[in-house]
C-alpha positions as semicolon CSV with decimal commas, in nm:
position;residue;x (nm);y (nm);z (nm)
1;X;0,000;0,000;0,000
2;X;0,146;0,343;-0,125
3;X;0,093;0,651;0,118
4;X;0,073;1,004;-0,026
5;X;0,365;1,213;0,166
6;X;0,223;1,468;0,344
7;X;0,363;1,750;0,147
8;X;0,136;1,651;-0,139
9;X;-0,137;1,799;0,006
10;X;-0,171;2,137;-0,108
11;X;-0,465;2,330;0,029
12;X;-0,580;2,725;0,117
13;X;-0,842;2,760;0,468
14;X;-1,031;3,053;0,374
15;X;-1,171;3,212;0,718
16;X;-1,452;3,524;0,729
17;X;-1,404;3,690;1,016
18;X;-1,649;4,036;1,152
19;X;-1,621;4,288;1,403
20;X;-1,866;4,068;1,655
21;X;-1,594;3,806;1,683
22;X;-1,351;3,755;2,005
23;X;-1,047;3,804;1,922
24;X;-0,934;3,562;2,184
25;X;-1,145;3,281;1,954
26;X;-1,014;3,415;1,663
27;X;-0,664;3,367;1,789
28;X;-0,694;3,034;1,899
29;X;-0,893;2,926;1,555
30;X;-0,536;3,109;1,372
31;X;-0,310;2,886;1,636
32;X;-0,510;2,541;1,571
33;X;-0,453;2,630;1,174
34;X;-0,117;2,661;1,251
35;X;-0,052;2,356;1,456
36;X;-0,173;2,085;1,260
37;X;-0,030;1,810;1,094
38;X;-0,048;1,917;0,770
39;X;0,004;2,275;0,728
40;X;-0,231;2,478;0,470
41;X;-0,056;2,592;0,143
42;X;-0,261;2,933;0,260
43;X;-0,500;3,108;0,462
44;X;-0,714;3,376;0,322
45;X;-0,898;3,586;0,567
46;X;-1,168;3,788;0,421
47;X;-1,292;4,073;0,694
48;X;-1,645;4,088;0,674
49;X;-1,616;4,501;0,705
50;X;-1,411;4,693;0,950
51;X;-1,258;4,527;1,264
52;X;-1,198;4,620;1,580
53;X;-0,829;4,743;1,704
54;X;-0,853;4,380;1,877
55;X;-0,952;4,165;1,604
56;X;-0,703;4,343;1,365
57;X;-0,430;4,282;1,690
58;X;-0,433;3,906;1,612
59;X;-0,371;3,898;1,228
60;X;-0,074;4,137;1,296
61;X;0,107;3,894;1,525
62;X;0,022;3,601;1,315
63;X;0,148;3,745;1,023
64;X;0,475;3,814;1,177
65;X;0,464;3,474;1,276
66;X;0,472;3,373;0,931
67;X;0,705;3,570;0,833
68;X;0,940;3,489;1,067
69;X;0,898;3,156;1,009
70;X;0,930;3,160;0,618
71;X;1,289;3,419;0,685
């Protein structure tokens, strides 16, 4: 039986995400994304209008995440 490696998988998440949402859910949705097994090629976040300073808090540090990550 042949297994698929893992780095086959190529795959985007695509999260909405509105000023009514908790950042601190928000956060922990971005850190489960991040901590799987198999990592998404991408994740688009579409913001469903503006956000609050909170909400906008969270993509900041995960996108310097990222970027650290990727330098």
């Amino acid at each position: 039986m042949q297994f698929m490696n893992e780095n086959a998988f190529k795959f985007s998440v695509l999260m909405t995400i509105y000023k009514k949402e908790k950042a601190e859910y928000f956060d922990r949705a971005l850190e489960s994304l991040e901590n799987q097994t198999v990592l998404p090629t991408q994740i688009v976040i579409v913001k469903d209008g503006p956000l609050n300073e909170s909400l906008e808090d969270v993509i900041k540090i995960h996108l310097k995440l990222e970027s650290s990550e990727t330098d």
